[in-house]
N, C-alpha and C positions, 0 to 999 in steps of 0.2 A: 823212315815213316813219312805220308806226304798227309800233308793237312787236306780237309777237304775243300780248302778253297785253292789248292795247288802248291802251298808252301812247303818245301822240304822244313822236316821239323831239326834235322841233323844238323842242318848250317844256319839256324834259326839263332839270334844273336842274341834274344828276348830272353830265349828257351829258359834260361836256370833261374835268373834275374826273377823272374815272373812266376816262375815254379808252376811254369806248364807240362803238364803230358800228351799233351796232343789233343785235335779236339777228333781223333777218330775214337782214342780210347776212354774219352770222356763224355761221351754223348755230345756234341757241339757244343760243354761248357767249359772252352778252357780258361777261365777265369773265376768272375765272381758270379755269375752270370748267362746264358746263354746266347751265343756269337747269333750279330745277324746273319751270319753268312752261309749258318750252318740251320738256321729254323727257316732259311728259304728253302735251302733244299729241302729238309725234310718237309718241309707244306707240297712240294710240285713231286716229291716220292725221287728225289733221285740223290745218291750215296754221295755222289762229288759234282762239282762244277764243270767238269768236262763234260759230262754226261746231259748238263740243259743245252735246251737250242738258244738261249741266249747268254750263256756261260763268256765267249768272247765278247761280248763289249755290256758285258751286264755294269752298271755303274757301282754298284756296290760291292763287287767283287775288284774293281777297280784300284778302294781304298783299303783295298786289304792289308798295307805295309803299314797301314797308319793306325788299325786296332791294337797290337801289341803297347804305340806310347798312350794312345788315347787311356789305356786300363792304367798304365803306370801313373798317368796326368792325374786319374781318379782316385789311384791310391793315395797316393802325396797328396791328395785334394783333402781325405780322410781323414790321411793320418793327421795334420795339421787341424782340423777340425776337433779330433780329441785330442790334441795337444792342447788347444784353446781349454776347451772343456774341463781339462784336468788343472789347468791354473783357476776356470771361473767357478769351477764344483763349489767348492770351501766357500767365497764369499757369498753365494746364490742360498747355500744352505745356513749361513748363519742369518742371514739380516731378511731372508724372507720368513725366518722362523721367529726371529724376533717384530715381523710386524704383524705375524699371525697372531700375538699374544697383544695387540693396538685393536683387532676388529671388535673385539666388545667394547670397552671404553668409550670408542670411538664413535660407535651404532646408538650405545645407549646416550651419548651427548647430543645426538643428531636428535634423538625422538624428546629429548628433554627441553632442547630450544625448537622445537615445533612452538607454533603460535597458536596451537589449540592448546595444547599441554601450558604452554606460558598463563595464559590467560587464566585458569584455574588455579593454577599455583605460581605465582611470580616468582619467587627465587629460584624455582627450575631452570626458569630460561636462562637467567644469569649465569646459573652452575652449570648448565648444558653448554652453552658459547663459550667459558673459561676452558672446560675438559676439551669441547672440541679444538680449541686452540691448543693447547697442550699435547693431545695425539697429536691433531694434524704437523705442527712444528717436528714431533720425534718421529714420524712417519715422512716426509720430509725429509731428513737427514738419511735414515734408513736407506729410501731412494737414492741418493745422493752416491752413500756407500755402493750403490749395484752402478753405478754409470763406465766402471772399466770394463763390463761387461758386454753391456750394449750403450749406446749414445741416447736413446730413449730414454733411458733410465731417468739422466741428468734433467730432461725435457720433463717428465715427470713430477722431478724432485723441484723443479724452480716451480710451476703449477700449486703443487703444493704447498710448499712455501710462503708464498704470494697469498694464495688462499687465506692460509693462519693468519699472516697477517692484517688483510680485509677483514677477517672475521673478529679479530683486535680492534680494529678501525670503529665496526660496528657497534663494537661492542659500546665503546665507549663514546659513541657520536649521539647526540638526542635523534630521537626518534621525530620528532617534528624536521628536523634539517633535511633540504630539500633534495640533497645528493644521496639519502637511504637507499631510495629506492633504486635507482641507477647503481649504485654502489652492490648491491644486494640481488641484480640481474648480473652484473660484472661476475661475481663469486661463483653462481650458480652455476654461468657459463666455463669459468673456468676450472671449474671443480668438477663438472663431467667431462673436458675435454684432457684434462690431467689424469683422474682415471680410466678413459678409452686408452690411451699412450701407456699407461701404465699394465693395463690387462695386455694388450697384444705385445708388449715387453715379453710378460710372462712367459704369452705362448711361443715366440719367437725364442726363446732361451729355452723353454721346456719341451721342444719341441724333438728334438733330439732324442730325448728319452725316454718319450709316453708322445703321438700322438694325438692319440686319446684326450688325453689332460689340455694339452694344447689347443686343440678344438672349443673344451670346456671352457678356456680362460678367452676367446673369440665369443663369446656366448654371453659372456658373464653379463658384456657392456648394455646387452639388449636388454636383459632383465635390472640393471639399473635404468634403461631408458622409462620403461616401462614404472619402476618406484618412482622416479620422477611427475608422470602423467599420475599416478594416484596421489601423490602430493600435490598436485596442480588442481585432483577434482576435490582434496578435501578444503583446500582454499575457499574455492565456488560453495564447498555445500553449507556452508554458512550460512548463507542466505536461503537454501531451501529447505529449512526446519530442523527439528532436533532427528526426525529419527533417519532422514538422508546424512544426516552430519552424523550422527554414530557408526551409520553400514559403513562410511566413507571413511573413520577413524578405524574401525576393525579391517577393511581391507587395505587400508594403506600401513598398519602395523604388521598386517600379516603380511605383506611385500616385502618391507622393510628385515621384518625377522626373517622372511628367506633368502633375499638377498644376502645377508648379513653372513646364513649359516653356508648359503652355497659360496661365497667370496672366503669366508674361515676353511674350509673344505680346500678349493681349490687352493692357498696357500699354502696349509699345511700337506698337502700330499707333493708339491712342489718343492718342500725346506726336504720330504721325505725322499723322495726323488736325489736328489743331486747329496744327500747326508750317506745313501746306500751305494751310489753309484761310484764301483770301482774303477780306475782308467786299466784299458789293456795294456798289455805289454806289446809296446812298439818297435817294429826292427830298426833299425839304423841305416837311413839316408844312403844308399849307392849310384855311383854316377851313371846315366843312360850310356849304352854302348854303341862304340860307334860302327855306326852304318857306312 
């Protein structure tokens, strides 16, 4: 049988290795995929390459000897791929599950040391700043745990970290002391730039097994941008009366709670992801043959 770029398939060295049939009797997929050599011809209508007027020095017909490793290069590219996968499944699924069960605590400590919330009830704020230290610190570690995974992780988990303990810092610094406020831009900043690293973590790890979901965790960062900029206008509305300061308290809580349920959401369908996911059964390594 001759292939339709001109390759005898009989003295083909690939043939078994690759558990090819030919791409005459496979529709030009003798892979995983459809050959480009074989969706040229069929675009200009002709059976084989002898048959084009530019079949002798076509360039792509050229490299013909080199699709057979290229597909093996991809499989071993693969199979490696879910080899990683099948060591990181287990930790991605236990400690993103366990930080899924941190976003309530942690959302509700955030609206608790709000300064609007403070200022009506003082011991809020106090008990808000103590819990937010306390997730952030075990959310933090959490992170920490996922860094064999990806290296972000780690970058994450110090962010974090760092965070809790500035927000310890604050806690216990007066509020007259002149480095609050610098101290408390510092946190802000670095507490959105640790959860940007940490959502594209996600989707880079989950990306594998749900595009979908992985798009969702690239998304996520925007609509915390965004709670951000309503925490920013309920600061301002202070000054412009009670009933701009109320719109401005109800839409920055409803931000917040959706943030809150979409970021819950996207974790637990992520611990859910990699808790379900079985590795396939992988063949065993053979050496390329020689040419």
């Amino acid at each position: 049988m001759e292939s339709i770029c001109g390759k005898s398939c009989e003295s083909c060295a690939w043939k078994n290795q690759l558990g090819c049939t030919g791409c005459q009797t496979d529709m030009g997929r003798p892979f995983s995929g459809p050959c480009g050599i074989a969706a040229c011809c069929r675009e200009k209508g002709h059976e084989r390459c002898e048959t084009c007027t530019y079949g002798s020095f076509c360039s792509r017909r050229a490299l013909r000897d080199d699709i057979p490793r290229q597909e093996l290069q991809r499989r071993d590219g693969e199979e490696a791929k879910q080899r990683l996968l099948a060591e990181t499944a287990p930790l991605m699924a236990k400690w993103v599950w366990l930080m899924f069960w941190l976003v309530v605590p942690a959302e509700l400590a955030s609206l608790l040391s709000l300064d609007v919330v403070a200022r009506v009830f003082p011991a809020a704020g106090t008990v808000g700043t103590a819990l937010e230290v306390l997730c952030g610190l075990a959310y933090g570690l959490f992170l920490w745990k996922l860094a064999p995974v990806l290296r972000e992780y780690r970058t994450a988990a110090l962010c974090q970290l760092a965070l809790s303990l500035m927000n310890l810092v604050l806690l216990a610094m007066p509020e007259e002391f002149g480095l609050v406020l610098l101290l408390a831009i510092l946190v802000f900043t670095l507490g959105f730039y640790g959860n940007y690293v940490e959502f594209f973590a996600h989707a880079q790890a989950v990306e594998p097994l749900d595009a979908e979901l992985a798009a969702g965790w690239r998304k996520l960062w925007k609509l915390l941008l965004l709670s951000l900029g309503a925490l920013a206008l309920l600061i301002f509305s202070v000054w412009m009366g009670p009933f701009v300061m109320v719109l401005a308290v109800l839409a920055t809580v409803g931000l917040l709670v959706y943030y809150a349920v979409t970021r819950m959401v996207c974790l637990w369908r992520t611990a859910k992801c990699f808790r379900e996911w079985t590795p396939p059964a992988l063949p065993e390594s053979s050496p390329s043959p020689d040419l």
